[in-house]
N, C-alpha and C positions, 0 to 999 in steps of 0.2 A: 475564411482567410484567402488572400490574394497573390500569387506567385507570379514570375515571368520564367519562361521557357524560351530557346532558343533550338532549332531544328541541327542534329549533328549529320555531319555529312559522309565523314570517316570512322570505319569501325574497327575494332579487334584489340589486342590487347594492348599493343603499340600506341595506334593513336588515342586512347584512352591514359594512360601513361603520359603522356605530352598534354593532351587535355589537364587535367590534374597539374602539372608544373604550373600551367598559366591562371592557375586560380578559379580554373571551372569542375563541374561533376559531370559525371556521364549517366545518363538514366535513359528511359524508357519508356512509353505512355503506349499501353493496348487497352484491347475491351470494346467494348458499345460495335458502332457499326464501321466504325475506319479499323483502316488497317494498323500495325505495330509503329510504330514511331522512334526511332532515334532521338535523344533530345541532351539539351544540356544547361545546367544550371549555376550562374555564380555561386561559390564554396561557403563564401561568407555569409550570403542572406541566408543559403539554405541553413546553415550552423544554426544561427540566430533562430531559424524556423523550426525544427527539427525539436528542437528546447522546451517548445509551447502544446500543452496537453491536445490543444483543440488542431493543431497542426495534424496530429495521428489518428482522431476519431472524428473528425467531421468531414464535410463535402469539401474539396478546394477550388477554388475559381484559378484554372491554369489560362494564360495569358498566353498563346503560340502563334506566330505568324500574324498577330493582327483579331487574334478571333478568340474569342474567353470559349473555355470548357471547363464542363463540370468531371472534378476528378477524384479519387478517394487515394490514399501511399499506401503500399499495399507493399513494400520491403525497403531497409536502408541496411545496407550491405559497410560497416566500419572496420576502420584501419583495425588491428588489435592493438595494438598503445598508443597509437599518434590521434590525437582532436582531428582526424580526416575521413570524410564520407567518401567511400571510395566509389559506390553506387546506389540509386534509387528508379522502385521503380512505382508507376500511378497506373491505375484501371480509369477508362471512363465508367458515367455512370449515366445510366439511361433512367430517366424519371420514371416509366411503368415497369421498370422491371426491378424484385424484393433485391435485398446483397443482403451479405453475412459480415459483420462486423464487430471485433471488441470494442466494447466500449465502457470506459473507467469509472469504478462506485466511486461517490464522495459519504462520507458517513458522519453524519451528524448525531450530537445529543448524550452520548455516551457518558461524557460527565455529567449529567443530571440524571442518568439513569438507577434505578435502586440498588441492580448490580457491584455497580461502581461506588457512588452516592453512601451508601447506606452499608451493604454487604460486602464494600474492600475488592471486589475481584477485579482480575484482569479482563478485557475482551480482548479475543484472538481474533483475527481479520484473514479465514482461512483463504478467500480469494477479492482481488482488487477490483476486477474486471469482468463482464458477463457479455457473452459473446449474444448477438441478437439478431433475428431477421424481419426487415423492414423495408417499407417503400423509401429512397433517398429524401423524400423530404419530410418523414416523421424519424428520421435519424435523429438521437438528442447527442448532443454533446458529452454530457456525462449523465449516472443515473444517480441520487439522492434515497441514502438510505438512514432512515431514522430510526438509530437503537436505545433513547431513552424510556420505550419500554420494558429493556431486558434486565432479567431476573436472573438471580443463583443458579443454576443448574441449567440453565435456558439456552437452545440455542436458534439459532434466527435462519430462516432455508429460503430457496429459492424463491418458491410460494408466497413467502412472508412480503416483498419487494413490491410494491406498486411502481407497475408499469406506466410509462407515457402513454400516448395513444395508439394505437398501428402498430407497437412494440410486442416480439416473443420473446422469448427467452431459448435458444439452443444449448442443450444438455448434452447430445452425442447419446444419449442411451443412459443415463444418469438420471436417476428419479429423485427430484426435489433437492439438489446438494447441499450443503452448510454454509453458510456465507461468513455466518459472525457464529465465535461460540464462547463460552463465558468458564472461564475458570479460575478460582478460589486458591489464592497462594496458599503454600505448605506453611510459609512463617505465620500469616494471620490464621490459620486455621489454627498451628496448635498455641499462637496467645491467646484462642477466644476458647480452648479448652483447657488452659492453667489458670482463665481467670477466678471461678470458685475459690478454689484452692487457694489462693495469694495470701488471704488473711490469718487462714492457719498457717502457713508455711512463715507468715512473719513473724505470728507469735512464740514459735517453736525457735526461729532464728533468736528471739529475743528470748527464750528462758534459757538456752543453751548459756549465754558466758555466765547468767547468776549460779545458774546450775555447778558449772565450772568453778567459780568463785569460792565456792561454800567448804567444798575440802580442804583448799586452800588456807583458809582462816582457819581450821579443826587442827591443820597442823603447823601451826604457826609455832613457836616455841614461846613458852613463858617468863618474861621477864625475870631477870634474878635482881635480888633484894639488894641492898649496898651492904660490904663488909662493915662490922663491926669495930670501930674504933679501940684501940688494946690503949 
């Protein structure tokens, strides 16, 4: 993706503030071999930008001065109620050198899985996102996880994930974590252990009123005869 940048000239809290009235953002672009940069971006593109998955986890082509660089967002700082980005800021990124980046599972298959398919359970999606380190240009936009192999009790780890190329995986100290895990509702578990049961339990429901009935008829009273004509 493709943005334009514009160099800001005034700083602090003030001029940021008046920036903002007239429809622009205040951000920032460091990193690589330049120095910190002031910058500023139309409110609107950026909204519109911001919105799109591949805007937060891929490389951006920043547009400044005349001269495209390669750049990654690396914070957007929002209003807390108002649709307003109050500030953003970008890293360059130097092609030989790895970065550390989250970046979003898509998860495929799950309804054709036997799990789901066949054994009724839910899949829990214990994380979205797997943080990675890689050269900028084997960065993928998203990673593709296929759980139409999961099973009952099953759960799907780190391990499990086929990597892109040039792609790791950063854990922090976390051996192999859960990605997907697979659990069995409480209502289908206990209909699929009342179902034996169903057929006696109907016929019992159906002897019960005959059952009922039979006293009933025992003490009916006896019809009486017609009086005799004097």
């Amino acid at each position: 993706m493709k943005f334009v940048a514009f160099e800001r000239a005034k700083q602090g809290t003030g001029a940021s503030r008046r920036l903002r009235i007239t429809g622009k953002t205040p951000g920032i672009v460091y990193g690589g071999s330049g120095e910190p940069k002031m910058i500023e971006l139309d409110h609107n593109a950026l909204w519109h930008a911001i919105k799109k998955e591949a805007f937060h986890s891929t490389i951006l082509d920043m547009e400044l001065d005349g001269q495209t660089s390669k750049v990654l967002l690396r914070n957007v700082q929002m209003h807390p109620f108002k649709q307003l980005v109050l500030h953003i800021d970008f890293q360059r990124v130097d092609a030989n050198t790895k970065l550390h980046m989250k970046v979003p599972l898509h998860f495929t298959g799950a309804e054709e899985s036997q799990a789901v398919k066949v054994e009724h359970c839910v899949v829990n999606h214990v994380i979205s996102e797997l943080e990675v380190s890689c050269l900028p240009a084997d960065l993928p936009e998203f990673i593709t996880v296929d759980l139409s192999g999961l099973k009952k009790g099953a759960s799907l780890h780190v391990n499990d994930i086929a990597l892109p190329k040039g792609v790791t995986v950063v854990t922090h100290g976390k051996e192999n974590p859960v990605v997907v895990s697979v659990v069995l509702v409480a209502g289908v578990e206990e209909a699929a252990a009342a179902e034996p049961g169903a057929p006696a339990a109907t016929s019992e429901a159906a002897a019960a009123p005959a059952a009922a009935k039979a006293p009933a008829a025992a003490k009916a009273p006896a019809a009486k005869a017609p009086a005799a004509k004097k």
